[in-house]
N, C-alpha and C positions, 0 to 999 in steps of 0.2 A: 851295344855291349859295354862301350866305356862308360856311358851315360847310364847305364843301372850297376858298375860299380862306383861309379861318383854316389848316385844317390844313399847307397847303401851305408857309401863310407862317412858319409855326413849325416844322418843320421843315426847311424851309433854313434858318434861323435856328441849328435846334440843329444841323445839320451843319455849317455853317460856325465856329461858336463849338466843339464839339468838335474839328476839326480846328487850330484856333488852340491850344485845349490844349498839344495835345501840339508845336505849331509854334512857339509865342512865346519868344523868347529870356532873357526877366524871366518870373522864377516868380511874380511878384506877379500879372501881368498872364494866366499861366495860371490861377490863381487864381481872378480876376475873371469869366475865359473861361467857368469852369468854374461862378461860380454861377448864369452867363446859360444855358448849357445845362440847367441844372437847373429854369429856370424855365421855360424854352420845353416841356421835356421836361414837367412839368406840367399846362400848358397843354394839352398831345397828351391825356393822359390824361383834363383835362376833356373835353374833346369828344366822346373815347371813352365816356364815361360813368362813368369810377375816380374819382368825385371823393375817395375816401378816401385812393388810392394820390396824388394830385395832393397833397392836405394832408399827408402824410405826408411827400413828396419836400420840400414845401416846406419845412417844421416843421424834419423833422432833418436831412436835409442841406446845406438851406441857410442857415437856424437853427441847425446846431451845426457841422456836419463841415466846410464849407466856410469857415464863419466863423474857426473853430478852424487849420484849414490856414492862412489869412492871417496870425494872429497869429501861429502860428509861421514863415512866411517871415521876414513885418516883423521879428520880435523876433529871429531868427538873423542874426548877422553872416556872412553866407555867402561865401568868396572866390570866384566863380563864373569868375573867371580862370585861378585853378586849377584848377577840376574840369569847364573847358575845354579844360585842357589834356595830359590822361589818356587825350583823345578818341580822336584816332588810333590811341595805344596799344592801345586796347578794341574797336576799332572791328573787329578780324576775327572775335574772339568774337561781339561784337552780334550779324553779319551773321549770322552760322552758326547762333544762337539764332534770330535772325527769320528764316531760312529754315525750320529743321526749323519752327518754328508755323505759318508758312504752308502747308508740307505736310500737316502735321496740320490745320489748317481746312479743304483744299482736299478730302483724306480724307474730314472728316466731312462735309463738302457736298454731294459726291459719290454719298455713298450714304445720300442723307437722304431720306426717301418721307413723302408728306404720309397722314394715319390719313384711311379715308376718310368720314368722316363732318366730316374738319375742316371743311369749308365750311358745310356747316349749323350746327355750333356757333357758326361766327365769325359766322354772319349773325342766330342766337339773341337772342330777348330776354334780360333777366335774369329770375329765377326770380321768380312773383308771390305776392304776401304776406312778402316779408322784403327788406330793404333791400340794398345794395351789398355795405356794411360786413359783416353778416350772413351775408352771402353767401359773401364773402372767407375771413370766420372759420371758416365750418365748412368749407371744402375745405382752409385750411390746415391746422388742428387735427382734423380727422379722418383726410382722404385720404393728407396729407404730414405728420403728427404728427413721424412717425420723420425724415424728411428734415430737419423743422424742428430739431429737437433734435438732428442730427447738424451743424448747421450754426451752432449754436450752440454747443457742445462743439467745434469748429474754430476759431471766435474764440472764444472761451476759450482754449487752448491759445497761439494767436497772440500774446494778450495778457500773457500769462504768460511767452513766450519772449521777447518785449522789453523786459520790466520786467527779466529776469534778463540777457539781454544786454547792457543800459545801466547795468545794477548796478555800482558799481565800489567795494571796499572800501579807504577810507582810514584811518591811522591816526588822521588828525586830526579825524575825521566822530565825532559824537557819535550814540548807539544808547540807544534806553532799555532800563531795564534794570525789567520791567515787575514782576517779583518782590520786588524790591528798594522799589519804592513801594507797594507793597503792605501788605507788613509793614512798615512804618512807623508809628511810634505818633504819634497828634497833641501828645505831649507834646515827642516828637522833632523836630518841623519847624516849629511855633505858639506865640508865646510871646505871652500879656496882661500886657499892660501896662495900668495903670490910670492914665488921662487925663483933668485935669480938662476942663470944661466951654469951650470955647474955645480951650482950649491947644493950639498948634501943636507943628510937627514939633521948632523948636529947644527950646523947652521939654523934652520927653520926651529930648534928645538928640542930636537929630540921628534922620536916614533910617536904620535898623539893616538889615541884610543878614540873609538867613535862617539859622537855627543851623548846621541841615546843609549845608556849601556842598560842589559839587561841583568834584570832582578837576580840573583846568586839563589841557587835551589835550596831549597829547605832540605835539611838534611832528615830521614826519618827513622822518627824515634820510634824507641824501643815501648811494647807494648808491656803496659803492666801486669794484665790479668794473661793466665796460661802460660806465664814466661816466668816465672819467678825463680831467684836467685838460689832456695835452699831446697838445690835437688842432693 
């Protein structure tokens, strides 16, 4: 009895908090939304019996992903006046995008047949002599090896197409030049100096700068053409 009102209460919890997600007008506050459904969601799991998938949910997504999401709201100066104000303009596309998805969900729902054996699985113990965890491990890495590694190579790729799309080359941006320190001799970049016993920096000199200094950036100029002065 208490364990079907636990789950009930956290699950309205996680529906109402997901639905705020996507409803809160402050990203900050989506944010927030979004770590309370992850703990509620959790929670579901303990009950269930996943307590790994429950640590797991906790740990990294709300220990890193979630975390990580705030700081970058917080630390973006976002004009959200302006990219309230694109709305309308967007707004027949949106609709046209969220209709065909909800055709396509309604599709796949439609012709969704439960396997018939699902209800004896769902009402299954877990497997005895090996743990949750255990459990977890060998149906992922044996049965879905392939799915896992293909879902892994997907973010891979994802990850790769954003670092290259935020790339932006400037002349003024400094790049090492990894060959170039390489072949460098210690006689080229290290100079001893022999220091008496106490003797500070003025003594010796003064602070010296290193032999080899590097080239001062070019600063970049202004493009003539498409920029001109008599707007």
């Amino acid at each position: 009895m208490i364990t079907q009102i636990l789950f009930y209460l956290f699950a309205a919890v996680l529906l109402v908090s997901a639905s705020m997600v996507v409803s809160s007008r402050n990203p900050v506050h989506s944010v927030l939304f979004l770590i309370l459904s992850f703990f509620n969601a959790a929670a579901l799991f303990l009950i269930a019996g996943a307590e790994f998938l429950a640590m797991i949910l906790v740990i990294v997504y709300v220990g890193a992903v979630a975390v990580l999401f705030l700081f970058v709201v917080m630390m973006l100066d976002v004009d959200f006046a302006e990219l309230r104000s694109g709305f309308q303009r967007y707004l027949p596309i949106g609709a046209t995008v969220g209709a065909v998805l909800l055709i396509e969900l309604a599709v796949v729902l439609g012709g969704w047949e439960f396997a018939p054996d699902a209800a004896h699985l769902r009402m299954s113990p877990a497997p005895t002599g090996m743990s949750n965890t255990e459990a977890l491990g060998r149906i992922l890495y044996t049965d879905y090896v392939f799915l896992f590694q293909a879902a892994g190579l997907i973010l891979l790729v994802a990850m790769i197409g954003a670092i290259v799309l935020t790339l932006r080359e400037r002349k003024t941006s400094r790049h090492q030049d990894i060959r170039t320190q390489t072949e460098r001799k210690v006689a080229e970049t290290l100079e001893m100096i022999p220091a008496a016993l106490g003797a500070g920096t003025a003594a010796l000199g003064g602070y010296r700068r290193p032999k080899v200094t590097e080239p001062e950036p070019v600063e970049e100029e202004a493009e003539a053409g498409g920029h001109g002065h008599g707007h």
